[in-house]
C-alpha positions, 0 to 999 in steps of 0.5 A: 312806031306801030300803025293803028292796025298793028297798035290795035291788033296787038292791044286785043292780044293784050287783053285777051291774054288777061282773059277779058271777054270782049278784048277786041270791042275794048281794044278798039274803043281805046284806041278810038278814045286815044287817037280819036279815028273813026271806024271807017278811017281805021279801015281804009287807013289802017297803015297809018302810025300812030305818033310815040305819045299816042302809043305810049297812052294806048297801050297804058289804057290796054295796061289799065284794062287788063287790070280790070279796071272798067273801060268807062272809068278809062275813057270817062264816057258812057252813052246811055239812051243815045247821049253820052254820060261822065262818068267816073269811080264815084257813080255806078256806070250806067247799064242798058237794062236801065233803059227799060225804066227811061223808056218806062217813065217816057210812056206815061209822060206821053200821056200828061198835060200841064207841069209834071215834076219829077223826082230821080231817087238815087241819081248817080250819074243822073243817066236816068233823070237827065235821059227823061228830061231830055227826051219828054221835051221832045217826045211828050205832051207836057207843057213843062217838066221840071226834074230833081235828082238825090243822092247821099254821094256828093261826088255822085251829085258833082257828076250829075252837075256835069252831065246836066251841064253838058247835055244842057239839060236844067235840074236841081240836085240835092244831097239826101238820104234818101227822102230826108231833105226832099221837100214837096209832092211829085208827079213822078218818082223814079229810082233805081237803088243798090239792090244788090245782096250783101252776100253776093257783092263778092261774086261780082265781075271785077269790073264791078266789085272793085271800081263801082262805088259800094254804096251804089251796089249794096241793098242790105241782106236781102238786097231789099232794104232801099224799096221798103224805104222809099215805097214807105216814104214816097207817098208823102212826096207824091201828087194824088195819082202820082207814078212810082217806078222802081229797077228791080233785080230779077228775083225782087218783083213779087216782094216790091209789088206786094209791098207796094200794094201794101202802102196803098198803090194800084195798077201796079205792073211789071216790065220785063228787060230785053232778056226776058227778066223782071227789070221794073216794078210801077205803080199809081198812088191814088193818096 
């Protein structure tokens, strides 16, 4: 039997054989995921040996990885705002630029009294609705939040389920296209929608193209076609002075703003991502 160091040193050649980028990172979530050891164990205990199911298992996963197939998809879990997410094939994992729309949304909840409600428009793996219940419980000055999240992909919506479940979090999750079923006013909507062009699917890393879901990725031609929606249709579901935020690709801030302007909304402003890149379009519905 290898050790855990051994195990680990030979799954980072693995991978890196299979040209993966971050083989030594990945090698050591696997082996962590597989034998549940901390980083402090692995290096004061690194001659420990790992049992034959324990081997056989990690380097499957190592198998797996350099296929392509995304760590998460193998471990079932990513952290997001500091709690961790199920996740699966049938969501899009989630991404730390996504953060900037939490952090954005937790701003303005800072600033509200009473009941707010909340609307997470194309909720996947409820990361960003469950992220901001979460945390205005004890971050904002609201007396009560209460949150929906929809999606079209039912497997998407039995994810969330289990998210909310497990972070103890209460939200109602609806099947929808978009606004069809969603009945109601909000304080808030936020969404971040396939935004990605249909040309350029193709050029994605692996990892995405071939293991994110389709229709979490795919924003039409221009990449656009779910912002003219939802800016159409949201101000039929938002309160008088309700808050639109949108994750935007980094070249779609001009159009979602001048369309939002449009349709009626102001102090309409743009966040950037820790990248310097445009992530999240906002704006104020006076109705």
């Amino acid at each position: 039997m290898r050790t855990i160091r051994e195990a680990c040193i030979r799954g980072t050649e693995i991978l890196r054989q299979k040209g993966i980028s971050e083989a030594e990172l990945d090698a050591w979530y696997l082996l962590e995921h597989v034998t549940g050891i901390s980083r402090a164990l692995y290096f004061s205990d690194g001659c420990r040996e790992l049992n034959a199911d324990q081997e056989t298992k990690y380097f499957t996963l190592i198998e797996k990885r350099g296929q392509r197939i995304p760590l998460q998809h193998l471990t079932g879990v990513q952290e997001f705002m500091g709690f961790p997410f199920l996740v699966n094939e049938h969501v899009l994992i989630p991404r730390q630029d996504t953060e900037i729309l939490v952090e954005e949304a937790l701003s303005v909840l800072k600033k509200e009294k009473g009941t707010v409600t909340l609307l997470d428009m194309c909720t996947g793996s409820g990361c960003i609705l469950l992220s901001i219940l979460k945390l205005a419980q004890r971050e904002c000055g609201c007396d009560f939040i209460y949150g929906t999240g929809a999606d079209l992909s039912e497997q998407a919506l039995e994810v969330a389920g289990k998210n909310a479940a497990i972070l103890g979090t209460e939200a109602v999750f609806c099947r929808s296209d978009l606004f069809e079923r969603i009945d109601g006013r909000f304080s808030m909507i936020v969404s971040n929608p396939p935004y990605i062009r249909t040309g350029e699917i193709g050029t994605l890393q692996e990892e995405v193209r071939a293991h994110d879901p389709l229709m979490a990725l795919d924003g039409g031609a221009d990449g656009l076609d779910f912002y003219r929606r939802i800016i159409r249709e949201s101000t039929e579901h938002l309160l008088p002075k309700g808050y639109l935020m949108l994750e935007i690709g980094y070249d779609q801030a001009q159009a979602v703003g001048e369309w939002m302007r449009e349709a009626g909304f102001q102090r309409i402003s743009v966040k950037k991502d820790l990248a310097g890149l445009d992530r999240v379009v906002s704006g104020v519905y006076d109705g």
